[in-house]
N, C-alpha and C positions, 0 to 999 in steps of 0.2 A: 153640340158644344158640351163639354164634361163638366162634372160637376167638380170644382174646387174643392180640393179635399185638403181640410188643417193639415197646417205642419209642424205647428208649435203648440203644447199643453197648454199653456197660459191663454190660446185664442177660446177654450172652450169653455163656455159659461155653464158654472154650475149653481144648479138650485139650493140655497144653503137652508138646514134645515130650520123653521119657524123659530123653536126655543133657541135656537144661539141668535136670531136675530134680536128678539125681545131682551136675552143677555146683553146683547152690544147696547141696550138701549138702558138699559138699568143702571147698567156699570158709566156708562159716558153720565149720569144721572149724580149718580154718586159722585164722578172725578167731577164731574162740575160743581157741586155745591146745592144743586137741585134737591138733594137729596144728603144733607148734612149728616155728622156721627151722632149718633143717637135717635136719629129722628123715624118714624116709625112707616114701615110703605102702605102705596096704597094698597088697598086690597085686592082679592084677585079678580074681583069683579071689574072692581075700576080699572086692572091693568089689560083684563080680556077687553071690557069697552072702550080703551084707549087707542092698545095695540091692534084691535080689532083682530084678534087670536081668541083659541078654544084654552080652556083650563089646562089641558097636559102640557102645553108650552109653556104655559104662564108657570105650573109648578117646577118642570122641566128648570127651567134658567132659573128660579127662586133656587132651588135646590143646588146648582152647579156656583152660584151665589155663596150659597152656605157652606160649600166647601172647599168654596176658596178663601172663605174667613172675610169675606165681606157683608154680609148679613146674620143673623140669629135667626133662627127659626125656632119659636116656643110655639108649642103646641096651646091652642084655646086663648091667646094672642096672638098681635102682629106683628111682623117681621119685624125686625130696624136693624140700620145701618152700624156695622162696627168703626168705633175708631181704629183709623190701623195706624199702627207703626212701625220701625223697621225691625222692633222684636216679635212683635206682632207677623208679621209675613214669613220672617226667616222660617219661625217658630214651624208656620206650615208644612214645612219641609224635610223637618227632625226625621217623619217618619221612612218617607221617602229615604233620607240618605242612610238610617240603620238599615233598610231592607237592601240597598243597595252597598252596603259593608258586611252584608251578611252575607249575599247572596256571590260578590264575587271579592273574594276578599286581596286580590290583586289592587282593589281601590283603597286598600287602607294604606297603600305608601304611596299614594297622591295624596291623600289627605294627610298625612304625616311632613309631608314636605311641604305642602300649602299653611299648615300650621307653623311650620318653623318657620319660612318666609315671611307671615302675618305676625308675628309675635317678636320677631326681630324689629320689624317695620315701628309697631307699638313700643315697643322699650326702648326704641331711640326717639320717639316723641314723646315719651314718659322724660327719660332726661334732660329734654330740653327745656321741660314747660313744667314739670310737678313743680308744687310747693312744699311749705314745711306739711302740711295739713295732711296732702297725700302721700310725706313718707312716712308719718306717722301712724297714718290707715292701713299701710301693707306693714311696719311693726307689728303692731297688734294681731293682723291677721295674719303675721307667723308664729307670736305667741300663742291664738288661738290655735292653730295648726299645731303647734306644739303638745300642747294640750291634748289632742286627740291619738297619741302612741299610743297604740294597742288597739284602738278602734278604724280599721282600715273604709270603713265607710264615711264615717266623720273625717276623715283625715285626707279622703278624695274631694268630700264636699269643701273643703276650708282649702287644698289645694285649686279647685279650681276659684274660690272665691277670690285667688290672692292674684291667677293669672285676669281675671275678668278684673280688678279694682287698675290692675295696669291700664286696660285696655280702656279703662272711665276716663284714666286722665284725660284721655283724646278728646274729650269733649264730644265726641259725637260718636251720638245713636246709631249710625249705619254699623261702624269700626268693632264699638261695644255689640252690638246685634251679633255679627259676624264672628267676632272672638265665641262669644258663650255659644253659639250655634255648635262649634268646631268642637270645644270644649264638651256639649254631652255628645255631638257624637263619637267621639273619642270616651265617655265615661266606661262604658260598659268593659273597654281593652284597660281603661288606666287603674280601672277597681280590682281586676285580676293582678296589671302589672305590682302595685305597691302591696297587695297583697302574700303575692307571694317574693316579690324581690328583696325585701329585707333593707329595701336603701332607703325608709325616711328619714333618718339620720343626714345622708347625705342629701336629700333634697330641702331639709331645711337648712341647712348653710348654703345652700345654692338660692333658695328665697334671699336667703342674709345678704350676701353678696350680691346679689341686684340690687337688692333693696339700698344700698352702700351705696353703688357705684351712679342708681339713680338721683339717692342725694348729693354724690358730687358732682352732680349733673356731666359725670365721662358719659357720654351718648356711645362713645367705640368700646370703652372697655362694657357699659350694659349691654349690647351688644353681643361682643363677644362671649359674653359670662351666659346669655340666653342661650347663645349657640352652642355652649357647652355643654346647656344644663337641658336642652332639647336631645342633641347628638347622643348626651349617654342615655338615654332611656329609649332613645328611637331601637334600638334593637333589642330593647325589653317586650315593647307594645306585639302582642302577636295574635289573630282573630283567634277569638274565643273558643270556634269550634273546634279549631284543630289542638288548641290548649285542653280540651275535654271540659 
């Protein structure tokens, strides 16, 4: 009689290696509460005679830990737990996606068009829900914007400050995460764009005009005034490298 031979990948058990199990056991440690933010872990002692593992697993998963931004690791102390939050996580990722806009820069009009879709999305929840409070926060932060003609670095910073104060209205930290994410990784193309395109002039009347139409609470005409004020820079934005 022959020996049954698999015929499906998923029948094949494989030996997973020790430090991602002791990971799995950390991290389910942390999402439970076991292991609260701030609170400082065992040591690797205690985790070798827990886990009943050798030190290279136990630094192994501490390490992979560390950089996923769920622990600190200070050297001549012990480890603890990071609070995380959803700027907190995105944050981990910045790098990742410049090396991935740098590397193939085809991905910079998916992210151009995810921007415009995300920021449409926000500006008509701006208009439905700001108050006087918040249009009076994005005034100012066009006056400051204003303020900064001539100085193309100040004048990125305060531009994105005025798109991220939109995105606060939303109340919520995922939406705000995700904007400002989008936002640096887009800084590096939009410090070129305003630099050399000569249109702050026109992007502050285009602040203006949001800012307007968010206080008459028109949700279609803020709307459409983002989608204008995206559309005409979308074919400014161009990867760096090939800009020189």
């Amino acid at each position: 009689m022959g020996m049954m031979q698999p015929t499906d990948p998923s029948d094949r058990i494989v030996r997973r290696k020790l430090s991602d199990q002791v990971f799995d056991r950390l991290r389910d440690m942390i999402a439970s509460g076991e292991l609260p933010p701030g609170a400082p872990l065992p040591s690797e002692r205690d985790l070798m005679e827990r886990f009943g593992t050798g030190r290279p697993a136990v630094r192994e998963a501490l390490q992979h830990l560390h950089t996923m931004g769920l622990i600190t690791i200070s050297h001549g102390e012990r480890s603890r737990v990071n609070a995380l939050s959803a700027d907190s996580v995105l944050s981990r990722v910045d790098d990742v996606a410049r090396m991935l806009l740098s590397s193939e820069p085809d991905q910079l009009d998916h992210l151009k068009q995810a921007r415009r879709m995300f920021e449409c999305g926000l500006v008509r929840m701006a208009a439905q829900t700001a108050t006087e409070a918040d249009v009076a926060e994005l005034c100012a932060l066009i006056a400051a914007q204003r303020d900064c003609l001539g100085d193309a670095p100040r004048f990125v910073t305060q531009d994105m400050a005025f798109h991220a104060r939109i995105a606060a209205i939303s109340g919520n930290p995922i939406l705000v995460a995700t904007s400002q994410s989008m936002l640096r990784w887009l800084f590096q193309y939009h410090g070129v764009l305003l630099h050399w395109s000569g249109n702050e002039q026109v992007t502050l009347r285009e602040h203006a005009a949001i800012t307007d139409l968010i206080a008459a609470r028109d949700a279609e005409g803020a709307v459409a005034a983002m989608q204008a004020h995206l559309d005409r820079s979308v074919g400014l934005y161009a990867h760096q490298n090939a800009q020189g």
